[in-house]
Structures are given as C-alpha cells and as structure tokens.
N, C-alpha and C positions, 0 to 999 in steps of 0.2 A: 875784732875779726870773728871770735866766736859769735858776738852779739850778729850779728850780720848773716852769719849761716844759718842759725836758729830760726832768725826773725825768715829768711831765703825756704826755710823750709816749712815754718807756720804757713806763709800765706800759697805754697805748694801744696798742704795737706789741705786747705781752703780749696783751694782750685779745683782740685781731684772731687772731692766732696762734692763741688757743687757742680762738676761734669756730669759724675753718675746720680747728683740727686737730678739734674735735666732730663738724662738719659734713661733713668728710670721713671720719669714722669711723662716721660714720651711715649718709653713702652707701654705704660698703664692707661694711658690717652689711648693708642694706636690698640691694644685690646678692647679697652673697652667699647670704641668705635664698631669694634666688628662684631663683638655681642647685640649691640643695638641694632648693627643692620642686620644680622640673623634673626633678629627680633621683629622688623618692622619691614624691611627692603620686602616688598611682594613676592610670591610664587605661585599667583594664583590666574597667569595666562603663558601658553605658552611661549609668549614672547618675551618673558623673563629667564629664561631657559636659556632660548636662541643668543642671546648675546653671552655669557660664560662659553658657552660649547663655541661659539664661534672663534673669541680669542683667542681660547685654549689651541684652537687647530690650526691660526693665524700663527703662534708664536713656535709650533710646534713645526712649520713649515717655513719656520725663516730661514733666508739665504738660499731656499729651494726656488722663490715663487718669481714667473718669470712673466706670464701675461696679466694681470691684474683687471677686476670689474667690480665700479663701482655704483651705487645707486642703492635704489627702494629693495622693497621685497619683492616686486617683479625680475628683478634679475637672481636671485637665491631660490625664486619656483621656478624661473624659467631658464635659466643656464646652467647645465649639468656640466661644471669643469672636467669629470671624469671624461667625457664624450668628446669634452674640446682639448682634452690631451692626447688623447687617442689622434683626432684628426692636423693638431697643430704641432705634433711632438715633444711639446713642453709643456712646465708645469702650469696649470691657471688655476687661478683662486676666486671666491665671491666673498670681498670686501663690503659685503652689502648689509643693509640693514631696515626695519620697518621705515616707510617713509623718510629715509636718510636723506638731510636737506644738502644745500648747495656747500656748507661750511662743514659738514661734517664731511663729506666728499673729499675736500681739498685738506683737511686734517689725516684723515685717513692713507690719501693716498703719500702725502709722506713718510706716515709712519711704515708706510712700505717700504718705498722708494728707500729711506734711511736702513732698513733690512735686510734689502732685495736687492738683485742686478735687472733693474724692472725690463724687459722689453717692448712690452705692449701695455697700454692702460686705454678701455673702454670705460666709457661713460655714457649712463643711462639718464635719461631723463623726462621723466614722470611730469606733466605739468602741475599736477596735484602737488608736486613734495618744495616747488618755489615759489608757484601761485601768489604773487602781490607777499610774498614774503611773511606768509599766515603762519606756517607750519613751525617758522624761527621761535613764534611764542611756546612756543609747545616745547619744554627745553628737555624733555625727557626723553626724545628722540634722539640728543646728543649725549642727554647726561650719561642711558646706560650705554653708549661706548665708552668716553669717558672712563665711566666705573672703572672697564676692566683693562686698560692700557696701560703697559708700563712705565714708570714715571720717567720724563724727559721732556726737553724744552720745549718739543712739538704738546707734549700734553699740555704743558702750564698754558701756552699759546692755544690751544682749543678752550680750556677752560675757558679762556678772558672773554672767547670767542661766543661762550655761550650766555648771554643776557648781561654782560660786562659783569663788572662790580658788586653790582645788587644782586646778584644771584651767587656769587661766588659762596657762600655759607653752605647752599643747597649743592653746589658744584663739588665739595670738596667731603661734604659727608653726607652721604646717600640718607641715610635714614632720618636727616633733618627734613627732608621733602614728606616725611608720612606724619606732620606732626595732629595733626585729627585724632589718629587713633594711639595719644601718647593714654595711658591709664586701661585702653581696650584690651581685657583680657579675654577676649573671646577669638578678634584679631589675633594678638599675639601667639595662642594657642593654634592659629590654624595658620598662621607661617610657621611656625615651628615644625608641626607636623606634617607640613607639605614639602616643607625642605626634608626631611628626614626620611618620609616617604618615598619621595620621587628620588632620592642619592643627587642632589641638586648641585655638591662638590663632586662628585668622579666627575663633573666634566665629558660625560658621554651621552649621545643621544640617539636615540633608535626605541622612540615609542610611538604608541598607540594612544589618540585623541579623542575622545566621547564626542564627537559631535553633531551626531546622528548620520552620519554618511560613510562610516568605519575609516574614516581617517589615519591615515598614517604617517610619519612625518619622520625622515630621519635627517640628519644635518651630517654631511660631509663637503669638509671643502670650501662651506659656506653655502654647500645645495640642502633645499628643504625639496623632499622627496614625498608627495602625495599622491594617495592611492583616491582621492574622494573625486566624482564627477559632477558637476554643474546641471542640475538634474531642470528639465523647462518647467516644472511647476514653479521653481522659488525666481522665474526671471521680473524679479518686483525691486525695483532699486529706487534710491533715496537719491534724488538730486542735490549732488556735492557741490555744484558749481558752474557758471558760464563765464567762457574766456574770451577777454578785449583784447585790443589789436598789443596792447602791450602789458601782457602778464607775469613776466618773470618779475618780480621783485628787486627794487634795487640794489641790495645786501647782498641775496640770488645772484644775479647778475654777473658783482664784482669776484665773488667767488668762482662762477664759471670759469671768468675771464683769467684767474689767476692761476684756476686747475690747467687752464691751454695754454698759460704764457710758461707756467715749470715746468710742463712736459716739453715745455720747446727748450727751454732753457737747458734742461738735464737731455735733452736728445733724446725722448721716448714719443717713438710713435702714439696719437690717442686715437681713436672711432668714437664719435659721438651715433648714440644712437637712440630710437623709440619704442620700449619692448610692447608687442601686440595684447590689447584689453577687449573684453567681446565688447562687440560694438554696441550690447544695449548697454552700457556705460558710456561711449564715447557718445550717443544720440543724446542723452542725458546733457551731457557737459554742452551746451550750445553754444558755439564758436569755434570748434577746435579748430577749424584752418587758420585762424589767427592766430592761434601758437603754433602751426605748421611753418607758415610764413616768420614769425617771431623769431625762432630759432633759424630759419636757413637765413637771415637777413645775418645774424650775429654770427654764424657759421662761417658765413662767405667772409668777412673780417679775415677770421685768419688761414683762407683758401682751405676749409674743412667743409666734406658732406657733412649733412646729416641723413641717416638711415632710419625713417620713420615707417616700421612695420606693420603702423596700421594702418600703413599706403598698399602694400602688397595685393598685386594681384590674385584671384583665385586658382588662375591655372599652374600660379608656379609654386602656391604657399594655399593648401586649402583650412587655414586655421582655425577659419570660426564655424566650428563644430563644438554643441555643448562637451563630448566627450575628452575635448582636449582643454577643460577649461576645471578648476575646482570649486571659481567665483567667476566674480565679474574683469576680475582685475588680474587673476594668477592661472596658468598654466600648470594641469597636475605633471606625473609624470609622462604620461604620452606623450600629451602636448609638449613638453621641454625636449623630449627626446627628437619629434620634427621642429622646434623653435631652434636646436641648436646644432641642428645639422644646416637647416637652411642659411641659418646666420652666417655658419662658417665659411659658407658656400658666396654668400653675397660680400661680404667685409675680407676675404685673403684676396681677391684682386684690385683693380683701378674701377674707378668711379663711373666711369663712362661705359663699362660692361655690365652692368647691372642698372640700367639707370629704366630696364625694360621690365623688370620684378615688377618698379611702382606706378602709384596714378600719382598725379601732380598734386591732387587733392584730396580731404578725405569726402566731401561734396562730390566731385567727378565719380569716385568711387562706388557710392550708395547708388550712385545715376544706373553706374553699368552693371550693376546687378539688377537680379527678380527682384519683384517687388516683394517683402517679407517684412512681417514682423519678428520683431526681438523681445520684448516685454511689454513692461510699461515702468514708468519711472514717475516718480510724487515728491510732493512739495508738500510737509505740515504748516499751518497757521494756527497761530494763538492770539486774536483781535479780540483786547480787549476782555479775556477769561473765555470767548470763544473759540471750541476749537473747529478746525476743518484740516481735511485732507484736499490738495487737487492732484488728479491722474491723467498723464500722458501715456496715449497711446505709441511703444517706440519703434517707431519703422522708417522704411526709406524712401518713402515717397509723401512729399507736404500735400501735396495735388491729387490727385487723379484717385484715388484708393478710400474707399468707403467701408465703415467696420460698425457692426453691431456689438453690443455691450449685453453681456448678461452677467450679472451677480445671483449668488449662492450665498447666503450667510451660512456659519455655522446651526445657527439658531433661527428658522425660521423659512421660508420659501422664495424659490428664485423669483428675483423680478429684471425687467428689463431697464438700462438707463439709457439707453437707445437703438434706434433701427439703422438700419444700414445708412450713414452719413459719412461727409468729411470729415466733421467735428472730433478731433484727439482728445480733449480734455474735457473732464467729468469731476463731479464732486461724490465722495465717499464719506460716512459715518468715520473719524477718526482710530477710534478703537473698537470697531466689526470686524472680526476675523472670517472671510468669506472665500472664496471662488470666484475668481474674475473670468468669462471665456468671451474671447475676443473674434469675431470670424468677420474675413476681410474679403474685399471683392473689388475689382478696379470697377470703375466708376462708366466706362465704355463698355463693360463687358459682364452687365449683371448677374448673368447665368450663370457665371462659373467662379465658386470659390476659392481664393486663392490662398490661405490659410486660416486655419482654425486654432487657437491657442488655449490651453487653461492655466490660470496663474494662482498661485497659491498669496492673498493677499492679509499678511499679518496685522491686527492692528495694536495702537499704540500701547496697551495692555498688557500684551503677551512678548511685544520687542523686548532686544536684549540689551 
C-alpha cells in the first residue's frame, strides 16, 4: 500500500514538473515572440498605427456599439460615427480598415456581432478591395487585424481564412513576415526607436503627418480625421485598373454572400453601399458601370439597394470639389462632414424616396455634366528594358472636346505635344519630372475655352 502511494505520488511530482516546465516554456516562447515583433513588426507608415489605436477603441466600446461599418479606408475618411450618433441616436463604429477585403469584412463583422447588440451593419464596397480577388493575395491587409483581435474561435477561423495552411506560420507570428531583414541592424534600430518615439503602446492617436500638405489625422471611433486638401496640381494618377462585366472575385463573392445571409440570419438590418472617389479615379478605372450593374444584379438576390454615391446628382450632393477631397480616393474632413450628413439623409428611409439623388449610370452622369477635365491618369511600360510612360487625358467627354498639351520640364524648355485635338493619349519621358497644362475647348465652339488645367507630373525617379 505504501509502495503504491509513493510510486501515486512520484509520477505526481512528474506531472506537476512537467506542467510548469510546458508552462514555462510557453511563457518564454510567448515573450520572446513579442521582443521579436518589437524588433521587426514595422512602424514606419502610418498605417501601422491605425490598426492598434483602432482595436484598442473597438474593444473599449464593446456591448456599447450598435450600428456597425464595414469596408476600406474610405469609410474611416469618410464616416465621422460621431456625426452619425448625433443624427441616428446611437452608438456607430468604423470597423474599417486599409483596403479590407470581402473575408476580412465577414470576420470582422462577427467579432462584433459576438460583442454587440448589433442593429445596423453597412457595408462598403470599394471595387478595388475584391476586384478578381487580387487583394486576397496581399495577406497583410488581414494579417494586421488579425494581429490585434482577441483570441477566440472567430479568430482561429479568420486565421485559416487567410492563404489557408501555408501561411499559417506568417499568420500566427507577425514578425516571421519581416524575415529579409533578419541580422539588419540598422532596421532593427529604427523600429525600435520609432516605436519608442511615437509611444506606439499607449494606444492613442491624434497626430500630425509630414506629408507636405500639413496633414493631420486623428483616429476616433475608427474616424481618420484630415486636415490635407486635394490641391489640382498633383491630379496625375496611376491607372489601377479596368473592370469587366464580372469583377467581384469568386472567394469575394462568397463572402459577400455570407456577410447578407448572417445578417439575415441574426435579424440585423445591413445597407450595402459605394463611398464617393473623385472622379479622375473613377475615369481611370474604365468600365465602372459594369461593377455598377455587377453589384445591383447580386443586390437584387436578396431584395437589397445598393447606394452607389458616385451616382449622385450635383444638385442634391455637390462633392466633387478638390476641397472636400485629401486624394483621389478619401474624403478630408469637410468632405466627411457633407458625405455623412447626406448618407444619413439618403439610407434612414425606403428605397423608392431617394431613388431621385441618383443617375442610373456613372456614363449617364459624365453626360449631364459640363464638359471638364479632372487630370490625367498614366500607364508605365517596361518592353523589353524599355521604358515609357502613356498619358490620358481625364475628362468627360470621348467626342466632341479638343485639348492642347504643353510640357514644362523641371530641367529644360516648354514644348508642345500637341495643338488643339481629340486625341487623349500622349507619350512622356518616363522619369521627367515636368508640368503638364492641358487647355480644352469643344470641338463646335473654337473660340471659347472651356478649361485650363496644370498638373504637377512626377517622374519614375522621384515616386515614392
């Protein structure tokens, strides 16, 4: 009997022993994981910032948050929740994040949903962020939410979501994704000091951004609050993309479909909607009424609008104005402060009241405006070890509007690349850094010019 207790309490001392030698080799794993990612995890945009400060204010308002939006960083410039608590009486949040794809949406909006007594969930939707399902590659858009969620079943289940299995290493410790600069003491030195500098743990955010345009940016709520304006020299944008008649990506897609089938399922109202981008981006992206059409075809499925504001008329919504712009794509503060009065304005009644804000097209739209330019927007080529630029002139009329071209180098004397034509598209020195001025005149009506533009045109050189 003795023999029996003895041997009962040997293999107890064993046990014990080798709980806390696990449990201390856990701890010493789980430290030292987070010296490494102090080590290596980036701080060196501000959108390594924005996801900490965002969760933090996420988890700090749980059980309060009652309308919910989700999407890109179009909805974080351009929806001031404080504006839509005021007008809605409860609380709203921006769940949003840079280019937040279709699966990080539907992750997200659970981890709310499991938090919240959700009442309302908007969804945004950016053609850019599902596009043929490109942006999925890009797993760093997921990973840093990821990062900073509290651990639960919804997480393990986003993890798998993010590049399955073979990614799962990079999923689960951040600082295996920096391995380039594994030995980089120069790196290592300047996250160190940038985390230390900027107080990168308090978790608070209300600073000021160097980016030539006195930038300012505070994050509450999940609002990114800027003071910069969309000034017309820099309207020179890089063509991202043109959209076919069926662009959402299939992965895209099914995640949509799963974000409108839980909200039915859990009984929460959603708005699908399209936050406004100036339109020399939209000119750029050539096709957009096929993602117009794309989405209301998938919409009507499950008897949902969609509220695409960059249908808006100008007389009830006059938004594209550079001064309500901070780019091409975001809304500073002004601009969010009429983006989310009009929204609230259009989305708290029925469908059929509102259906007078929009044009059916963003085609019909360009029509019923002056004729104006917006920028121009370019295409790099590399044939072969040669490089070229091509330049589109971007305005809204293909026909009738003829435009002179004069260049300015930094370095050197203007010359013309042509006289008053139809012709939009021109070829530039790739890395000339010049002045582009564009002056337009319809094609019926010679004598009188109808705008003048000068563009500030960077070349490949001095890009960032």
């Amino acid at each position: 009997m003795k023999y029996a207790v003895n041997k009962a309490k040997r293999i107890y001392d064993v046990l014990i022993k080798r709980i806390v030698g696990i449990m201390a080799g856990i701890i010493i794993f789980v430290g030292i994981s987070q010296f490494l990612d102090r080590m290596y995890v980036s701080c060196s945009d501000y959108t390594d910032y924005w996801y900490p400060v965002l969760w933090q204010q996420f988890y700090e308002n749980e059980g309060k948050i009652d309308h919910l939006f989700l999407g890109s960083s179009h909805v974080y410039c351009d929806i001031d929740p404080q504006i839509m608590d005021q007008l809605t009486g409860v609380n709203n949040f921006n769940l949003a994040s840079p280019s937040q794809t279709m699966n990080g949406s539907y992750y997200l909006l659970r981890e709310a949903d499991q938090r919240n007594q959700l009442s309302h969930v908007y969804l945004e939707l950016y053609y850019f962020c599902n596009q043929e399902d490109l942006q999925l590659t890009d797993y760093a858009l997921n990973w840093r939410n990821d990062d900073y969620m509290k651990w639960s079943l919804n997480k393990a289940a986003y993890m798998l979501s993010i590049g399955g299995m073979d990614q799962y290493i990079n999923t689960l410790f951040p600082y295996t994704r920096y391995r380039k600069y594994l030995g980089d003491k120069d790196y290592i030195k300047k996250t160190f000091q940038g985390k230390k500098e900027m107080d990168f743990y308090d978790y608070q955010w209300e600073r000021e951004w160097a980016d030539g345009n006195g930038q300012r940016l505070i994050c509450r709520k999940g609002y990114c609050d800027s003071t910069s304006t969309f000034e017309n020299r820099y309207h020179f944008f890089s063509q991202r993309t043109g959209l076919n008649e069926t662009s959402m990506g299939k992965v895209s897609e099914k995640y949509f479909r799963k974000i409108i089938e839980y909200c039915r399922k859990k009984e929460i109202p959603i708005t699908l909607y399209v936050a406004p981008i100036n339109d020399l981006e939209l000119i750029s992206t050539q096709g957009y009424d096929n993602y117009v059409t794309e989405l209301r075809e998938l919409a009507a499925e499950y008897d949902l609008p969609v509220y695409d504001f960059n249908l808006t008329k100008e007389e009830y919504y006059p938004i594209q104005n550079d001064s309500y712009f901070r780019d091409t794509g975001h809304l500073n503060r002004d601009g969010s402060k009429l983006f989310t009065q009009f929204f609230y304005q259009v989305v708290r009644g029925e469908e059929a009241d509102h259906t007078k804000y929009f044009y059916d097209s963003y085609d019909e739209k360009l029509q019923a405006l002056a004729p104006t330019i917006y920028g121009a927007y370019y295409i790099d080529y590399n044939d072969a070890g040669e490089q070229s630029r091509k330049v589109c002139v971007a305005s809204n009329r293909d026909q009738g509007m003829e435009y002179r071209i004069l260049i300015t180098p930094d370095e050197g004397e203007q010359y013309m690349v042509q006289d008053f034509q139809e012709n939009k598209e021109f070829y530039l020195p790739p890395t000339e850094d010049s002045i582009c001025t564009i002056v337009a005149r319809m094609k019926d009506d010679p004598k009188n010019i109808v705008q003048t533009m000068e563009i500030y045109i960077r070349g490949q050189k001095n890009a960032v």
